[in-house]
C-alpha positions in Angstrom: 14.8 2.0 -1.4 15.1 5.8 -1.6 17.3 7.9 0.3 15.7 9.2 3.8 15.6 12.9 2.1 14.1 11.7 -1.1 11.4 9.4 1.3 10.5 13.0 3.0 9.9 14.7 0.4 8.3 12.4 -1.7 5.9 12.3 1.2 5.5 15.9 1.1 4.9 16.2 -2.5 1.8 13.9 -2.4 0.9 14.8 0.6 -3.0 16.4 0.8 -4.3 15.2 -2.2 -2.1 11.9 -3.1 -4.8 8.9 -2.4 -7.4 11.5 -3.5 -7.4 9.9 -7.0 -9.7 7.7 -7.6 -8.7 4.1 -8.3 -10.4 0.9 -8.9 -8.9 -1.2 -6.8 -9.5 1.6 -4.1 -13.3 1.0 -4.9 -15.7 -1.5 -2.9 -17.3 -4.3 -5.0 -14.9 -4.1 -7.3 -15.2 -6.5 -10.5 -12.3 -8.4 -12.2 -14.1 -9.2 -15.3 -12.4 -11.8 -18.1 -11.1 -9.2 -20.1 -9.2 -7.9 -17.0 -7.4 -11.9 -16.3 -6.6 -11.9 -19.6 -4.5 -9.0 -19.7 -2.9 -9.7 -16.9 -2.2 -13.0 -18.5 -1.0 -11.4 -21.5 1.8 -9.4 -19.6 2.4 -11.6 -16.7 1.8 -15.1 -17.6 -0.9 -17.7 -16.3 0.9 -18.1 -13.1 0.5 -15.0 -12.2 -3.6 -14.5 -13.1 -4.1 -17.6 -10.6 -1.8 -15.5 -8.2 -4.5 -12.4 -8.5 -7.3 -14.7 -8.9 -6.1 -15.6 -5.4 -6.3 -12.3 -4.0 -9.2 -11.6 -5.2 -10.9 -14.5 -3.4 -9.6 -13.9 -0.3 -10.7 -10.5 -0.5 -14.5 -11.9 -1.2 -13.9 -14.4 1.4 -13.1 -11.7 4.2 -15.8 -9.4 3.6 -18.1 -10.6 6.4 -14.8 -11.2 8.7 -14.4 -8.6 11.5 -11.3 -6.1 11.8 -8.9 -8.2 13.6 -9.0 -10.9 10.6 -8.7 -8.8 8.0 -5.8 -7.3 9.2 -4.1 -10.5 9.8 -5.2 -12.2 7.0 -4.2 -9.2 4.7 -0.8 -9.1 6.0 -0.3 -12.5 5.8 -1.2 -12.9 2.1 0.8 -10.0 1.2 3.9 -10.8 3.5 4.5 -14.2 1.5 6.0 -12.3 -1.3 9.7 -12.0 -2.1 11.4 -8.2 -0.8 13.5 -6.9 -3.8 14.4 -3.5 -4.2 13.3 -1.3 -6.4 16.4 -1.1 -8.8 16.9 -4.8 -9.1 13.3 -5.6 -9.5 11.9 -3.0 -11.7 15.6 -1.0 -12.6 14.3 2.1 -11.3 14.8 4.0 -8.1 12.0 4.2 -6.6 8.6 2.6 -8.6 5.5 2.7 -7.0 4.0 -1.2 -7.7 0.3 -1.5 -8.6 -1.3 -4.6 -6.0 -1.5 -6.5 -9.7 2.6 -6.0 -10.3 3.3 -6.6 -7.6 0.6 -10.2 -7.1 1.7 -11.0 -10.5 5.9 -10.7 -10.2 5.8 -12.4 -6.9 7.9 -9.2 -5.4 8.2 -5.8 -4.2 9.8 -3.3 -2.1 8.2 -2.0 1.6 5.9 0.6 -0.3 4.6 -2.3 -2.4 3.2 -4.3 0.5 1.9 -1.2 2.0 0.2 0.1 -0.8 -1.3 -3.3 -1.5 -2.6 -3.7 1.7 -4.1 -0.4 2.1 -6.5 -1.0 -1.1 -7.2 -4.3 0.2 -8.7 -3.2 3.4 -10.3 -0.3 1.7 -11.6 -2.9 -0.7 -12.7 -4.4 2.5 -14.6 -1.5 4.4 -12.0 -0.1 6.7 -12.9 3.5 6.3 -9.8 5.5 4.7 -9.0 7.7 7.9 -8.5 4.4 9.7 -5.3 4.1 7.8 -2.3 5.3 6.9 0.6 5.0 4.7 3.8 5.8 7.2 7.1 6.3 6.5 9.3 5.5 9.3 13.1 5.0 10.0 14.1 1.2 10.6 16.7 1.5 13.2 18.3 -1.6 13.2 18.2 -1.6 10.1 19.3 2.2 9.6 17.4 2.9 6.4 14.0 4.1 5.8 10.5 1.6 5.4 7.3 2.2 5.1 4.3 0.4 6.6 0.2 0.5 7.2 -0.7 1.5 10.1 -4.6 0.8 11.7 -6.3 3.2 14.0 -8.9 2.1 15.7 -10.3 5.1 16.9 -8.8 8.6 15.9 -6.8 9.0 19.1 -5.9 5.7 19.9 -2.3 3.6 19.6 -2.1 2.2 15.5 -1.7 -1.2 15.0 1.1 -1.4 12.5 1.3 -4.1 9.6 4.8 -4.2 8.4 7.1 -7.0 6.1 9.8 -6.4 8.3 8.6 -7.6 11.6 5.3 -9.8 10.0 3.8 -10.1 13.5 0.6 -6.7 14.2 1.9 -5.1 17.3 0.6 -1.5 18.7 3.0 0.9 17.8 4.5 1.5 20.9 5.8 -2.6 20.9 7.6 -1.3 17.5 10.3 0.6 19.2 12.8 -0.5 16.0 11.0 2.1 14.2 10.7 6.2 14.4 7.8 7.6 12.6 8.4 10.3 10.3 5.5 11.1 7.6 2.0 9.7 7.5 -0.7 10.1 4.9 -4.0 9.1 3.4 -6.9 10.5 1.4 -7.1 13.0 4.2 -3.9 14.7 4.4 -0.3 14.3 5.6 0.7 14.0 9.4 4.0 14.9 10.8 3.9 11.7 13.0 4.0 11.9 16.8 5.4 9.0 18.3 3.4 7.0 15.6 -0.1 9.0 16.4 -2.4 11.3 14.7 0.4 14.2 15.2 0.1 17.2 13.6 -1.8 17.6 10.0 0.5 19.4 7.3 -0.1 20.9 3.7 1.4 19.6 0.8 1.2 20.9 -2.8 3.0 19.9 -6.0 2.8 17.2 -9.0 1.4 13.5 -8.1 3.6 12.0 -10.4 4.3 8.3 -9.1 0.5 7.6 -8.2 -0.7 9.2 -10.6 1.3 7.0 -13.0 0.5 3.8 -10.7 -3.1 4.7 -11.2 -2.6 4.8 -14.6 -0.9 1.6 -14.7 -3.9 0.2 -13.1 -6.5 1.8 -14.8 -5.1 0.3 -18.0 -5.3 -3.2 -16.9 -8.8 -2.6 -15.1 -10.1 -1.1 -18.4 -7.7 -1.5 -21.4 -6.4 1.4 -23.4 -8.5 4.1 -23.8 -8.3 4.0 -28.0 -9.8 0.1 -27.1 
């Protein structure tokens, strides 16, 4: 994964705005219609459609499932999958993984879990500023991580969902971890002792979602010249 400098600033850059864009997987009720299997069989392989065809049942399957369910059953599914870093898997430095890469190639790096389980419980009716996307330092492990962190009410203690440690503790049972950026649709947080702490601007290009919302849009929909 990226340097810790390269994690801050990265957070910085997509900061305000960065979930802001619209995806379709960010989208309730949404549909994966043949057309959308097939091209992910056509890249991926059949393997890997039965993989997303899994999701995507468990994703129906939780809908009338209350909080503490979804969370567990979310991080579960997603936690199953292989951790390889970014270079090795997809020889870049730091690549953003759609939830369909990263279903259909069986494994990711800690952003790609925590991505892929943010959309899920939006997908799922977890309002947005319930969650966030934090980056945190893992101190035994001395390197930086991202994970999803639930707040049940605005000022309470997140539950954090995490591929490192699979089991949803508060945030004050993760003491292996020191937050350091949060962010959602909402804005970025300088984290406080992994709470609200205190909300931040950010400004600049969107470049790595923006090209994983591309990525996705493609497969939801096909090229646009289709």
């Amino acid at each position: 994964m990226r340097s810790m400098l390269t994690a801050v600033r990265s957070a910085v850059v997509v900061g305000c705005t960065l979930l802001a864009v619209t995806s379709p997987i960010a989208q309730q009720k949404t549909v994966f219609t043949p057309q959308v299997y097939a091209r992910i069989n056509s890249v991926y392989g059949k393997e890997a459609k039965e993989d997303v065809a899994k999701w995507r049942q468990l994703v129906t399957e939780l809908q009338s499932e209350d909080i503490d369910e979804k969370l567990y059953q979310i991080n579960r599914f997603f936690n199953r999958f292989d951790f390889v870093d970014d270079l090795v898997h997809w020889q870049q430095k730091d690549y953003w993984a759609t939830p369909i890469e990263f279903i259909s190639t069986g494994a990711g790096d800690c952003e790609d879990y925590t991505i892929a389980k943010y959309f899920s419980l939006i997908e799922l009716g977890v309002p947005e500023q319930q969650l966030r996307l934090m980056y945190v330092t893992a101190l035994e492990l001395r390197q930086p991580h991202m994970v999803l962190a639930y707040y049940k009410t605005p000022t309470s203690i997140p539950l954090v969902l995490d591929n490192i440690n699979r089991r949803i503790l508060p945030a004050n049972k993760r003491r292996d971890l020191s937050p350091i950026y949060s962010f959602n649709g909402n804005g970025l947080w300088a984290a406080k002792a992994m709470g609200t702490g205190r909300k931040l601007r950010g400004s600049g290009p969107m470049k790595m979602w923006d090209d994983m919302v591309e990525r996705l849009d493609r497969v939801m929909y096909g090229d646009k010249e289709e």
